[in-house]
DODO-671138 format. One line per 10 residues: number of its first residue (from 1); their letters; for each residue x, y, z of C-alpha. Coordinates in steps of 0.05 Angstrom, whole numbers. Layout:
<tormis>
NUM = a = X:Y:Z  ...
</tormis>
This chain:
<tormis>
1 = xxxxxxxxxx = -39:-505:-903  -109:-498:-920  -134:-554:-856  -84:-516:-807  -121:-449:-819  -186:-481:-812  -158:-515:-742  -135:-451:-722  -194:-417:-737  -239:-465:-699
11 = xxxxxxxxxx = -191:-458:-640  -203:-395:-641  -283:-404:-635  -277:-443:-579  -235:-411:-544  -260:-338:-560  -312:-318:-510  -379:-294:-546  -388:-224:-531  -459:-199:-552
21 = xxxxxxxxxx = -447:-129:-543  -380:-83:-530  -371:-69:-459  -328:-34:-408  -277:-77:-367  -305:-87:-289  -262:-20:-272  -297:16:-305  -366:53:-290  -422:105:-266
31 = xxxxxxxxxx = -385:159:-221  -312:137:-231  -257:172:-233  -202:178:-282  -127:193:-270  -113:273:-297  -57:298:-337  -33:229:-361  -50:183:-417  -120:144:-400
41 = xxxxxxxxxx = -125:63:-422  -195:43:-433  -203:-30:-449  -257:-84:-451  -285:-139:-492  -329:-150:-551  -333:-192:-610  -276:-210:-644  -250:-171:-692  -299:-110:-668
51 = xxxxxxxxxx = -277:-39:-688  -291:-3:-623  -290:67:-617  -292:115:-548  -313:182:-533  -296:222:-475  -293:297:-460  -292:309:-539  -237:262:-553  -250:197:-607
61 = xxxxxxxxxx = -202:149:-605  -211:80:-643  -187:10:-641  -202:-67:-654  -215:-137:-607  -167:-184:-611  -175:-249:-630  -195:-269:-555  -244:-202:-560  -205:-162:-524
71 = xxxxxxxxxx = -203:-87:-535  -166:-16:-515  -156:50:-527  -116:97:-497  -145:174:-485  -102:227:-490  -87:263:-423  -132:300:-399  -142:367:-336  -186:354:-281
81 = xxxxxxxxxx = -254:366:-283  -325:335:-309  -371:302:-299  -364:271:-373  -388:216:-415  -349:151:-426  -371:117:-489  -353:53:-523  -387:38:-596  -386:-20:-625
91 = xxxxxxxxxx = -427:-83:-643  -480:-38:-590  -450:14:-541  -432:22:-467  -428:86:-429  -407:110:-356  -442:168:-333  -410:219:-285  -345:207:-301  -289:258:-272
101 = xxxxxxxxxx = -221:270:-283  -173:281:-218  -122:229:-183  -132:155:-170  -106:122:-110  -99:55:-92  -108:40:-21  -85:-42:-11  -54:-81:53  -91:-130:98
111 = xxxxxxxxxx = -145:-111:152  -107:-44:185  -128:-15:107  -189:-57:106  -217:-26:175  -281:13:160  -290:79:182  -355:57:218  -306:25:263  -252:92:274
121 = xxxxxxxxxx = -259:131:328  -300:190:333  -343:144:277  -412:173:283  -383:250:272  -342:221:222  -388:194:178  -446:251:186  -388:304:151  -367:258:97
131 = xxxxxxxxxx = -419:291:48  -358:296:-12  -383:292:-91  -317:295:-121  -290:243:-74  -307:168:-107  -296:109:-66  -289:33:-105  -281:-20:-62  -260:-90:-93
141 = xxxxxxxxxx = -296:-152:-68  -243:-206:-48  -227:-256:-83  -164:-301:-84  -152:-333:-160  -106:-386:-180  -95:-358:-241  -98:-286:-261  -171:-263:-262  -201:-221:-308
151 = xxxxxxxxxx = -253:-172:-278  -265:-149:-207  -331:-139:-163  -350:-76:-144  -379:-3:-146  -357:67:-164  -396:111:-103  -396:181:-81  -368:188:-15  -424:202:28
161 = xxxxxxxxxx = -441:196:103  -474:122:78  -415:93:25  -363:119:70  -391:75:136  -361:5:99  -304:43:63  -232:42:94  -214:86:149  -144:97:126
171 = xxxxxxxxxx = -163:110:58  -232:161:69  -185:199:121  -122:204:67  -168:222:11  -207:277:50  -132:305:66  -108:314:7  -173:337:-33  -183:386:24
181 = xxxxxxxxxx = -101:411:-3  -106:401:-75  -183:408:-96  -195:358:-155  -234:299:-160  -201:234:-120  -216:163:-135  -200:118:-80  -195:36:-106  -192:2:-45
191 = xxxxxxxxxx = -165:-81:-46  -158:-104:21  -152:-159:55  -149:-180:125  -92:-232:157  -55:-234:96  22:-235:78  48:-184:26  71:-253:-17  -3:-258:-25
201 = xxxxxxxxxx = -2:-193:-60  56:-206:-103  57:-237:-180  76:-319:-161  116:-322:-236  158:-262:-214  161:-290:-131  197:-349:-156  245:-317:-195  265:-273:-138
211 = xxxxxxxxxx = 328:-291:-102  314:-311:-36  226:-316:-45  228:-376:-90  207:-418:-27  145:-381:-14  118:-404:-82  147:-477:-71  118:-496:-4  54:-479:-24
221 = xxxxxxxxxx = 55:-523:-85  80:-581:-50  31:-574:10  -37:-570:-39  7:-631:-74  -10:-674:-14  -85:-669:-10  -117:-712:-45  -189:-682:-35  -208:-632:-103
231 = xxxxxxxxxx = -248:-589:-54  -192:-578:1  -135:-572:-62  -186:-512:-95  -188:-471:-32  -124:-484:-26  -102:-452:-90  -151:-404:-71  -129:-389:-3  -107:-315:7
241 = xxxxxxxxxx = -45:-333:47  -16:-362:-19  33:-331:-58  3:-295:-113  -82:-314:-103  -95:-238:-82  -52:-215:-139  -86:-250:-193  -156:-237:-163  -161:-162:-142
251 = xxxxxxxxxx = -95:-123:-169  -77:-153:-237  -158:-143:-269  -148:-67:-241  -84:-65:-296  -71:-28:-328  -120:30:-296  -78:98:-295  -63:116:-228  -33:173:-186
261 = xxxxxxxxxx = -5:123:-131  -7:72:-86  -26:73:-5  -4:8:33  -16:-17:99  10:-76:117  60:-121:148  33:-151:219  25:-226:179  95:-222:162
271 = xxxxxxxxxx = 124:-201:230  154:-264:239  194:-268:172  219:-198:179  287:-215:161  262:-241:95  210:-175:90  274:-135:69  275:-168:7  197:-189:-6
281 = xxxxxxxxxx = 169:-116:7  217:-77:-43  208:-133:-92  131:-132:-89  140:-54:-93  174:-54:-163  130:-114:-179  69:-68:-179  112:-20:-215  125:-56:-272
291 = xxxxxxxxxx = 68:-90:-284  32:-18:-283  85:9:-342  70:81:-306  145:88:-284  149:100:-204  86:120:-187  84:136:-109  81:82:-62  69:109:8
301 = xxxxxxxxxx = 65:54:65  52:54:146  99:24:186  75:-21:242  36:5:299  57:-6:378  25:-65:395  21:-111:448  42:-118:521  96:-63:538
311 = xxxxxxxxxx = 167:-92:573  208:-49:619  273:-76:589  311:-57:526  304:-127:481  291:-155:418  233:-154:383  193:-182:322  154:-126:307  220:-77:307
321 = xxxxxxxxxx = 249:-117:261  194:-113:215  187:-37:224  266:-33:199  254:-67:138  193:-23:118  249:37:139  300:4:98  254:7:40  256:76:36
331 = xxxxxxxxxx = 332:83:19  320:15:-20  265:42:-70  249:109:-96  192:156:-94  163:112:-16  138:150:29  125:120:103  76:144:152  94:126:226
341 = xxxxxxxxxx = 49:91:277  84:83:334  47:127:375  -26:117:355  -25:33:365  -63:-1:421  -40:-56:468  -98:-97:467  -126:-90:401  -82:-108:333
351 = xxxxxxxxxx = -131:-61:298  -120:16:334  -184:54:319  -143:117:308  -138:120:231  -143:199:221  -76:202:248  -47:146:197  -85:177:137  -56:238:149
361 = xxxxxxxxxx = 16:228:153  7:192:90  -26:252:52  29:292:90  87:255:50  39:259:-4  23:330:-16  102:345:3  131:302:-49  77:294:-105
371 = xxxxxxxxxx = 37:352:-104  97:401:-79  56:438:-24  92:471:40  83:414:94  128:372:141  121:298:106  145:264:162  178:260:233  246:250:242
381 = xxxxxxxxxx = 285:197:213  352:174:236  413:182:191  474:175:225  512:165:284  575:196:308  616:179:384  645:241:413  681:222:475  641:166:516
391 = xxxxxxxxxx = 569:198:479  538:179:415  503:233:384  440:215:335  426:265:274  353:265:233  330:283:174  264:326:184  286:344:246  266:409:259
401 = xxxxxxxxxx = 244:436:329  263:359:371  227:364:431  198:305:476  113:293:458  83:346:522  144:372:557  153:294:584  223:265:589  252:240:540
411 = xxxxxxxxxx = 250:167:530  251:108:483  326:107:470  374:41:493  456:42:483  496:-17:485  573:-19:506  629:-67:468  595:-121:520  530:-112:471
421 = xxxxxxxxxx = 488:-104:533  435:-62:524  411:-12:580  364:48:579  406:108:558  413:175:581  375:218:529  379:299:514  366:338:457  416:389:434
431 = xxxxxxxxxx = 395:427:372  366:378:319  412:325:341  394:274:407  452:259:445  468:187:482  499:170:543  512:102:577  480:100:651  542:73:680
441 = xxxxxxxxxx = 590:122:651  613:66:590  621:82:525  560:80:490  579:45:424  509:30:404  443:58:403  362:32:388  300:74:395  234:47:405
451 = xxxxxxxxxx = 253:-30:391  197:-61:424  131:-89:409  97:-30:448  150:17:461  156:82:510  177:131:458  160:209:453  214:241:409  175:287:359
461 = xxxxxxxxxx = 189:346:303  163:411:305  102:387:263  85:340:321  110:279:277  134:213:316  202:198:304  214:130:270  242:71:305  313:47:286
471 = xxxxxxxxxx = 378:16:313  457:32:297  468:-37:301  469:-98:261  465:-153:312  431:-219:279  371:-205:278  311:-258:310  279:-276:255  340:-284:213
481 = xxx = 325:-342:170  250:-356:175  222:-362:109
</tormis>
């Protein structure tokens, strides 16, 4: 008995990091923010063993390192306000300086979250009024792990007409939206990535038990399997197309920081699988979820942009297909939120420079449903439809005050007969309900509205909201079974 406790405690030495002084996880620092009005982990390393004990806003709470030197605490909640000071004591002490207490958002997706608002339009006006103390801006460096990381890179700022210039667009513009409604500190945590699939973003372990994912993880494994090169097999593993390598390297360290909610934008690199986005997105959604043991924190997304070259025929399309599933999700999954795009996209360029707009229809779902303040949270979004006669009449939720954008016709809106040919329909508005006629005097048995790429559309709320795209239908779909 006596040799296995010896082993065990030599294991133990060698595997146990040697921590010469307590310290703050990566999170953590000068100028941060934490999350108000909930319980506050606070977690780091330091010697084995270590009694730690942390101070903030005249609360002492104490607690030991593990055997791997691992530490936390957990403050009690705690009203906006500060600045404070957040101190660790230990073997030495660590302290953050500056430290307020007001909501934490996490702003994540691939490069349409990434974009920096040096790159927006209207960028140079932008930037010059984006003198805001209480709004802090982190931005985590990218990196893709094979295995679950432990820290992050990166730097608690003030927003300021300087930090905000390499900050994301979508985030600056949906943090100065709902500070300017609520007045309290914001965090913003932004972890980004550009060209990269929402599998990427996703725990691997919980991918491959998902019905229908476990591929993702598999073909990965057995393509790195093939190489025989280390070097290529490492970036491989690396790679942030690969299930899981952005998860381990810039969400799972940020665990389990208290949050308010999440912002996503994301979605173009899985355009082509957006059959199997139905089940990924949801799944990666309640991944996050549980992994962050806050219950169901807001998770507020952007459906695709228009994009691409426009077609003068009703068809099929990629891109609508993907925009359904993100819809989807919102009856799929509680407390999501979706911002629409499809009027604020650009033909040529996958990356629209207007991110004001997309910010602030996600602070408008936002301040509606989390902070409870008087605003329109989104433009209309289809719920049923009914045939009266030869017509099929459309009814919306949020739906207020239909009208076509400027007085314009109204367009975007295709009807199919029993022959499932689909044809531009004959669109009016009567009260809050749009109603559908076949060109040729058919029945109109189906309906689609803005399923295209780039789409003609223009049906808006009273608040000036873009309707969502949808269809009645449930033709097979193009990308049915791509994985």
């Amino acid at each position: 008995m006596r040799t296995l406790l010896v082993a065990v405690a030599a294991w133990f030495a060698c595997a146990a990091p040697a921590w010469a002084d307590v310290e703050f996880a990566s999170v953590f620092g000068d100028g941060m923010v934490l999350q108000r009005e909930r319980a506050v982990p606070i977690w780091g390393r330091a010697k084995p063993g270590t009694r730690v004990e942390v101070a903030c806003a005249g609360q002492r709470k104490s607690g030991r390192a593990d055997a791997r030197g691992r530490w936390r605490v957990d403050l009690d909640a705690m009203p906006a306000g500060g600045p404070h000071t957040l101190q660790v004591d230990g073997d030495g002490s660590a302290r953050c300086e500056g430290v307020l207490v007001g909501d934490v958002w996490i702003c994540s997706g691939q490069s349409n979250m990434a974009w920096p608002t040096s790159a927006s339009a209207n960028a140079k006006e932008e930037m010059e009024a984006a003198g805001r103390w209480n709004l802090r801006l982190f931005t985590v460096e990218v990196n893709g792990a094979d295995e679950r990381a432990d820290a992050v890179r990166g730097t608690w700022m003030p927003c300021s007409p300087k930090t905000v210039a390499a900050f994301s667009a979508v985030g600056y513009y949906f943090g100065r939206a709902v500070q300017s409604a609520v007045d309290v500190p914001i965090g913003l945590l932004c972890t980004a990535v550009g060209g990269t699939p929402a599998e990427a973003w996703m725990d691997r372990d919980v991918l491959a038990k998902t019905r229908g994912l476990k591929p993702l993880a598999e073909r990965w494994d057995a393509a790195i399997g093939r190489y025989d090169k280390t070097d290529k097999k490492d970036a491989m593993r690396r790679s942030g197309q690969r299930p899981g390598t952005l998860w381990n390297g810039m969400v799972a360290p940020l665990l389990p920081f208290a949050i308010r909610g999440v912002i996503w934008y994301q979605g173009e690199s899985n355009a082509g699988r957006a059959e199997q986005y139905h089940t990924l997105f949801p799944a990666m959604i309640r991944d996050w979820r549980a992994q962050w043991g806050q219950g169901d924190f807001p998770f507020v997304f952007v459906q695709l942009a228009n994009f691409m070259a426009r077609q003068d025929a009703p068809g099929d399309s990629a891109w609508a297909e993907l925009r359904e599933a993100q819809r989807l999700t919102l009856a799929a999954v509680p407390q999501t939120g979706m911002a629409v795009a499809i009027d604020v996209g650009d033909e040529k360029d996958i990356h629209p420079r207007n991110k004001q707009d997309v910010g602030a229809r996600l602070a408008a779902w936002v301040l509606a449903h989390e902070y409870g303040r008087e605003v329109v949270p989104s433009g209309p979004l289809w719920r049923t439809a009914k045939r009266q006669g030869k017509s099929l009449v459309l009814q919306f939720d949020h739906a207020a005050g239909l009208s076509p954008r400027a007085d314009e016709p109204l367009v975007g809106f295709a009807v199919a007969g029993k022959d499932k040919r689909w044809v531009w329909a004959r669109a009016r508005i009567q009260g809050e309900t749009v109603v559908l006629d076949h060109p040729d005097g058919d029945s109109a048995h189906f309906a689609r509205y803005a399923w295209a790429d780039n789409p003609a559309c223009n049906l808006v709320n009273a608040a000036g909201l873009p309707a969502a795209p949808f269809r009645t239908d449930e033709f097979p779909l193009t990308t049915a079974g791509k994985e």
